[in-house]
KEDRENFI-598975 format. One record per residue (C-alpha): residue in one letter; x, y, z. Coordinates in steps of 0.5 Angstrom, whole numbers, padded with zeros to 4 digits, always signed. Example, Ala and Ser with C-alpha at 12.3 -4.5 7.8 and 13.67 -1.06 7.14 Angstrom:
2
A+0025-0009+0016;S+0027-0002+0014;
This chain:
454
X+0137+0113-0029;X+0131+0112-0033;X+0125+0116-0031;X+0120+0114-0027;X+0114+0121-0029;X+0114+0124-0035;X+0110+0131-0034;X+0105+0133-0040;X+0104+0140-0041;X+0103+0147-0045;X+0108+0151-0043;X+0106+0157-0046;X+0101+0161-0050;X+0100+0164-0057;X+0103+0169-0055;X+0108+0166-0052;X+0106+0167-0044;X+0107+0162-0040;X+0102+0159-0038;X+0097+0157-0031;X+0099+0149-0034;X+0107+0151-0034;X+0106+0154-0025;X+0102+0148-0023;X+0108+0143-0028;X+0113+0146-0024;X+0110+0146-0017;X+0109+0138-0019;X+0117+0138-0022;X+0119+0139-0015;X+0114+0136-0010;X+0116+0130-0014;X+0123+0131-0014;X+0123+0132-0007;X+0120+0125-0007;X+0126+0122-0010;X+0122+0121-0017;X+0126+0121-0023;X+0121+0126-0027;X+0122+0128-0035;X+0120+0135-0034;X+0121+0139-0041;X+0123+0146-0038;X+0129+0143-0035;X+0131+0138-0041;X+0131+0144-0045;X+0135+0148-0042;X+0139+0142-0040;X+0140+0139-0047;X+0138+0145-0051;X+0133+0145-0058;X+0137+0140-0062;X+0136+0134-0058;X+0130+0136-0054;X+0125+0131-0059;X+0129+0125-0058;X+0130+0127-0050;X+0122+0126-0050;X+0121+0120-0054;X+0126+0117-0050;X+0123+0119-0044;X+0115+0117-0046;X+0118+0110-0047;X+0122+0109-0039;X+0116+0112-0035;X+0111+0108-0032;X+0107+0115-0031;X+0105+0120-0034;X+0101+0126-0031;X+0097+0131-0036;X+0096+0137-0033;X+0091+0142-0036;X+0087+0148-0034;X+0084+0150-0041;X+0081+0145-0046;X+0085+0148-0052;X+0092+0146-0048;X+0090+0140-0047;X+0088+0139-0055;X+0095+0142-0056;X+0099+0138-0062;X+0105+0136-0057;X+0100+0135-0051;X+0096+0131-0055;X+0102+0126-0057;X+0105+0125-0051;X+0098+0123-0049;X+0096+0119-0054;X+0102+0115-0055;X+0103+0113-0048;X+0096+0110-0047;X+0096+0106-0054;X+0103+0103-0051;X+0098+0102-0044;X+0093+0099-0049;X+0098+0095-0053;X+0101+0092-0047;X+0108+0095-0049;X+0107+0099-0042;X+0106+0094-0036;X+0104+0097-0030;X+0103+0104-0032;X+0098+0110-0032;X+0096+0117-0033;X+0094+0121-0028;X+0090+0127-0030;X+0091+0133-0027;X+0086+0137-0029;X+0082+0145-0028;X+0076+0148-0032;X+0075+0142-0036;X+0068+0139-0036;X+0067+0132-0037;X+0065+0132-0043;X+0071+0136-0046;X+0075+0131-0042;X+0080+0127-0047;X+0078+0119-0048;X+0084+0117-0047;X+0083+0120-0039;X+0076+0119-0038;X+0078+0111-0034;X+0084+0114-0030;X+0084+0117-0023;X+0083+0124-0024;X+0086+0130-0019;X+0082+0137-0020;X+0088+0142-0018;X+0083+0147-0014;X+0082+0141-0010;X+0088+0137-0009;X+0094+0140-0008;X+0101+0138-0011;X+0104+0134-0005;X+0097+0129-0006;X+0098+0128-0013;X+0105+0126-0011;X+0104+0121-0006;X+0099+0119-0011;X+0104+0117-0015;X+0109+0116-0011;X+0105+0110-0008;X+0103+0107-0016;X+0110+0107-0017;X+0111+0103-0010;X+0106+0099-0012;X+0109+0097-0019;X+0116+0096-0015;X+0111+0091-0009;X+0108+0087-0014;X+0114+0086-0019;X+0113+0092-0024;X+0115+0088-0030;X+0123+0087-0028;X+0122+0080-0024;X+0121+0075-0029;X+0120+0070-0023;X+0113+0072-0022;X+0111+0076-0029;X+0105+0072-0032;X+0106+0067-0026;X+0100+0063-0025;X+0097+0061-0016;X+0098+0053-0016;X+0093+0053-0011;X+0088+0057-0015;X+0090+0055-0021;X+0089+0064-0023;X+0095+0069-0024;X+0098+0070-0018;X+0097+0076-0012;X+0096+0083-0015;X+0097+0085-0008;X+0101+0090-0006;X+0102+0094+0001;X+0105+0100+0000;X+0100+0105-0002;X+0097+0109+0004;X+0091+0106+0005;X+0094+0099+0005;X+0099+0102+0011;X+0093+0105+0014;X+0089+0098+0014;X+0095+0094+0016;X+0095+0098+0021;X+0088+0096+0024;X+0088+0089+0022;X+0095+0088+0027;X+0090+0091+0032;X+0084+0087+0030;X+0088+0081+0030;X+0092+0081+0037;X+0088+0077+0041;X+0087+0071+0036;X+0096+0071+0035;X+0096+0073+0043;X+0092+0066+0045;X+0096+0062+0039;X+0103+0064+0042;X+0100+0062+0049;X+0099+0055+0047;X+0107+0055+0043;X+0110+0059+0049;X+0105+0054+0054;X+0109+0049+0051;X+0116+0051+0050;X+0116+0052+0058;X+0119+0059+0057;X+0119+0066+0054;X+0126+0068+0055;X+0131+0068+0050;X+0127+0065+0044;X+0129+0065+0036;X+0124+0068+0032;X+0123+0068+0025;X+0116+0073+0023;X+0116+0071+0014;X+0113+0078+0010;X+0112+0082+0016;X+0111+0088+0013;X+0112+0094+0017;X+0113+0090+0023;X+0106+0092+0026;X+0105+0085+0028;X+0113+0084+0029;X+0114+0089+0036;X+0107+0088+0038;X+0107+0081+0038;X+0114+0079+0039;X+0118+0086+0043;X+0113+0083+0050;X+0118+0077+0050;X+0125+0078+0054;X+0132+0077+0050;X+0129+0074+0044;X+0132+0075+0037;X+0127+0076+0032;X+0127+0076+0025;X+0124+0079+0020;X+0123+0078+0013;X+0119+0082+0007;X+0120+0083+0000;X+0118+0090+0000;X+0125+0095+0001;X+0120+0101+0003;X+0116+0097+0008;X+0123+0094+0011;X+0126+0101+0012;X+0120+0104+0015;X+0120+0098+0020;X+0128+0099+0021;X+0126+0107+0023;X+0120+0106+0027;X+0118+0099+0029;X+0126+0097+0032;X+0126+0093+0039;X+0131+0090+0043;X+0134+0083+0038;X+0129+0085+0033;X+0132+0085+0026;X+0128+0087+0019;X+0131+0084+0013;X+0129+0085+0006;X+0127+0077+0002;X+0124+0074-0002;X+0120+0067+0001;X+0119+0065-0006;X+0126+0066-0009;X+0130+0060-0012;X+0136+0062-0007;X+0131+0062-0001;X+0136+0057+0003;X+0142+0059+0003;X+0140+0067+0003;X+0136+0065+0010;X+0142+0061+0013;X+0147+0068+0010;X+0141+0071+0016;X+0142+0066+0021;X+0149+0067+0021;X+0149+0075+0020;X+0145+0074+0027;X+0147+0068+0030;X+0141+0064+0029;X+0142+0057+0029;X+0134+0054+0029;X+0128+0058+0031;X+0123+0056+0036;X+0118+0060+0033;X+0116+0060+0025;X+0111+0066+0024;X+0107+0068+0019;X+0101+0072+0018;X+0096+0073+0013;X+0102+0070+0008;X+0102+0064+0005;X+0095+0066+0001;X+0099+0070-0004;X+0104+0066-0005;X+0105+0062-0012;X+0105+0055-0008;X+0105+0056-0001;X+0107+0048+0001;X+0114+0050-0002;X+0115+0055+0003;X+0113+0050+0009;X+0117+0045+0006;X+0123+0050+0006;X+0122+0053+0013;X+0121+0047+0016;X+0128+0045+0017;X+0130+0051+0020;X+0126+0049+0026;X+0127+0047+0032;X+0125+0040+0034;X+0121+0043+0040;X+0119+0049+0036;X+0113+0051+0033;X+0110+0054+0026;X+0104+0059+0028;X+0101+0059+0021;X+0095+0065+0021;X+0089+0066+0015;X+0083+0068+0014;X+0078+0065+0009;X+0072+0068+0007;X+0067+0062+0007;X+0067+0064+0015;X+0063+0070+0014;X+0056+0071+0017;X+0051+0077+0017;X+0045+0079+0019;X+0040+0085+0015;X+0045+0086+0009;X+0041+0085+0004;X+0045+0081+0000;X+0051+0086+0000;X+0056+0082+0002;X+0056+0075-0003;X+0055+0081-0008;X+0062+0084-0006;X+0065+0077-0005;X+0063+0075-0012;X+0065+0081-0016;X+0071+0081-0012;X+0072+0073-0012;X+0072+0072-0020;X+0077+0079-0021;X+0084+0077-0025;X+0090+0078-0019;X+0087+0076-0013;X+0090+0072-0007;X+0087+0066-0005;X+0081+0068+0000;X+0080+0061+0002;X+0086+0059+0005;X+0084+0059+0012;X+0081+0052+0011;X+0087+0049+0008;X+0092+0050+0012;X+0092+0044+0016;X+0093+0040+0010;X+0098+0045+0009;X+0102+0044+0015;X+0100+0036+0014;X+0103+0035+0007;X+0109+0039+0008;X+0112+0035+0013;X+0109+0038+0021;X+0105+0035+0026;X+0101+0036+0032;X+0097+0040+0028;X+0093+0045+0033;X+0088+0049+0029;X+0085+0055+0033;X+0080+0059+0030;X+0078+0067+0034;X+0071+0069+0032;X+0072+0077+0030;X+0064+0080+0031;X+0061+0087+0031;X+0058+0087+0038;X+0059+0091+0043;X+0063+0095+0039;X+0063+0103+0039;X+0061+0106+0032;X+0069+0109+0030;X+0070+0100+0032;X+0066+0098+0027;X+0068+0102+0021;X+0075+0100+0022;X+0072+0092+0021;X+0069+0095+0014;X+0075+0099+0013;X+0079+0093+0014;X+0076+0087+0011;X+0071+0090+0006;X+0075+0097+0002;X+0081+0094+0000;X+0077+0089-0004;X+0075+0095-0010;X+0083+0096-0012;X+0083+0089-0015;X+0078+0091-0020;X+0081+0098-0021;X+0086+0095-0023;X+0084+0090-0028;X+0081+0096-0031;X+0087+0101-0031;X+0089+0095-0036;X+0084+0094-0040;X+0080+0101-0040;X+0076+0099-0046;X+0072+0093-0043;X+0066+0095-0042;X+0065+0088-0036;X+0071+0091-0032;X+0068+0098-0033;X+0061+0095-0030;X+0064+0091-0024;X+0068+0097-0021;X+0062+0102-0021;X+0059+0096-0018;X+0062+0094-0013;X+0064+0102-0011;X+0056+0102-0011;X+0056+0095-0006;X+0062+0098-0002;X+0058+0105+0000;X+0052+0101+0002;X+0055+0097+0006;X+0059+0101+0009;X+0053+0105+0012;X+0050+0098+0015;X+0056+0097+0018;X+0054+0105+0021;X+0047+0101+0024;X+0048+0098+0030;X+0042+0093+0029;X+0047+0091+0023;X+0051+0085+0025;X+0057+0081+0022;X+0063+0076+0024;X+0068+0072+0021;X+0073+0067+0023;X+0081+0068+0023;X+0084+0060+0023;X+0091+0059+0026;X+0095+0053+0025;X+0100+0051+0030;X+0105+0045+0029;X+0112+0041+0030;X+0115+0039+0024;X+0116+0031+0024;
């Protein structure tokens, strides 16, 4: 199995002590190994494969890893001959373009800024007497989700893909890191209301709640899923996303009655026969209710997916299609602070359609629907409590940095990226604190487009 991490570090002293880097290496090795992450950790190689193939075991690992930690507690270990080649070869294969979604992950002690090697200084930087092992593991744990979420280099359906709606690379975006776990998580509670009023005027319609099929695309950790859908008597619901780890911890923790997580790719060129294999494992003839929420800006040609889904509707059924759009906001006293975010945000490489709120009736009406109903919930910060108002900011507005991050952890030499990430930071704290005054106010629309097909 090819390795996931390579650990970089000075085992031992001239004297031949080991040394404060081998402990915290070794402390490393297992919370990573405990995580299930194949780790090139050289103690362990070496004794596994002995001095003769040691040289060759490095090479080869240094080319598999998509990340390599530099562990360093003095400057002169750090500035080791094999530390300094291990370094410097995986950040010119970054530089090159030979590794893709890779990085390095400096962990490092009583090394000033200045000592601190060029080839580290624009990565994320854990200090050991700060951040214990378990956090620099989750770290890359959650980089290689990431990796994995957004293709990783290994599929080459979206590789270098490019949005037909925005005519850009495709959606960088990934949901399985922590933070993105957590704001998925507030955003389904912020959104309740607005799905709930639409899923009214469906059910209002349909005449009943019971026994409904139901098919909910990219549901992600099923917060959405078991709170919108679990209320309904003896449905059957499916829910599909393409990421294995969101799908396993909504198996493990977001179960109800009739409800089934999958993982699937909606943009896959088997989409159909892969969705009607799931419909016959589960006995799903039609659906009365196709749903998806915050989905279809991510996507490659989102009226594609319309297209294919549509057949699988029932004739009374409904498709319930919710987005945001980020022409809907408005603010008063933030100095500007938003359009400045919106712009930084809005020109980087990667991101999703942000503006997709307003397309989705013509979406809908392109893609052979009708009786298109567009319902719009004006989400605004009044009378909100402080803890209420920051989890608005933390949901709409700090996700928006990563996408530059990450631009930056690509092209670490690029002055301009460099620059529009201190920035952004910069605008994103200012406004974090606005969002702290309560003569600070701020609204946005969700738009939901609900439609029969022709």
């Amino acid at each position: 199995m090819p390795y996931d991490v390579f650990i970089s570090f000075k085992n031992s002293d001239a004297n031949g002590v080991p040394t404060k880097d081998s402990e915290v290496a070794t402390e490393l090795f297992r919370a990573l190994t405990e995580r299930n992450i194949n780790t090139f950790f050289s103690k362990t190689i070496l004794l596994e494969q002995g001095a003769a193939a040691y040289k060759a075991a490095i090479e080869s690992a240094l080319d598999e890893a998509k990340v390599l930690v530099a562990v360093a507690t003095d400057v002169d270990y750090i500035n080791s001959e094999w530390v300094s080649y291990e370094r410097e070869s995986f950040h010119n294969d970054i530089l090159s373009g030979r590794k893709k979604n890779a990085c390095i992950v400096p962990y490092l002690q009583n090394i000033h800024n200045l000592d601190v090697p060029r080839s580290l200084r624009n990565y994320q930087t854990f200090q050991v007497d700060a951040s214990p092992v378990a956090e620099v593991a989750e770290f890359i744990k959650n980089f290689l989700h990431g990796v994995r979420m957004t293709g990783g280099g290994t599929d080459p359906e979206r590789d270098g893909d490019v949005s037909l709606v925005t005519g850009r690379h495709l959606s960088t975006y990934s949901a399985g890191t922590r933070e993105e776990f957590k704001r998925l998580k507030i955003q389904s509670d912020n959104t309740r209301e607005a799905d709930l009023n639409a899923l009214g005027y469906v059910t209002d319609n349909l005449g009943h709640t019971d026994g409904l099929r139901i098919l909910d695309m990219g549901c992600a950790y099923g917060f959405v899923t078991k709170d919108r859908f679990s209320r309904y008597p003896d449905a059957t619901v499916l829910g599909l996303d393409r990421g294995e780890e969101l799908i396993r911890f909504a198996q493990e923790n977001n179960t109800f009655a009739g409800v089934h997580y999958e993982v699937f790719n909606l943009e896959s060129e088997t989409f159909e026969e892969d969705l009607e294999a799931l419909m016959d494992k589960y006995g799903i003839g039609e659906f009365d209710v196709i749903f998806a929420s915050l989905v279809l800006h991510h996507l490659k040609n989102p009226q594609k997916l319309l297209r294919r889904v549509r057949r699988y509707l029932s004739r009374t059924g409904y498709i319930v299609i919710r987005g945001s759009d980020d022409g809907s906001i408005l603010a008063c006293n933030d100095d500007g602070l938003i359009q400045k975010i919106l712009d930084l945000h809005l020109n980087a490489d990667g991101i999703s359609d942000r503006l997709n709120g307003r397309k989705i009736y013509s979406q809908l009406i392109s893609s052979g629907y009708k009786n298109v109903v567009m319902k719009s919930w004006i989400k605004d910060l009044s009378g909100l409590t402080l803890d209420e108002r920051n989890d608005v900011f933390f949901e709409r507005f700090s996700y928006r940095k990563n996408y530059l991050r990450k631009l930056v952890e690509q092209d670490p030499y690029d002055e301009k990226k460099r620059t529009d990430l201190k920035n952004i930071v910069m605008y994103l704290n200012e406004l974090e604190n606005k969002f702290d005054d309560d003569t600070f106010w701020y609204c946005e629309i969700d738009f939901i487009g609900i439609a029969q097909k022709r």
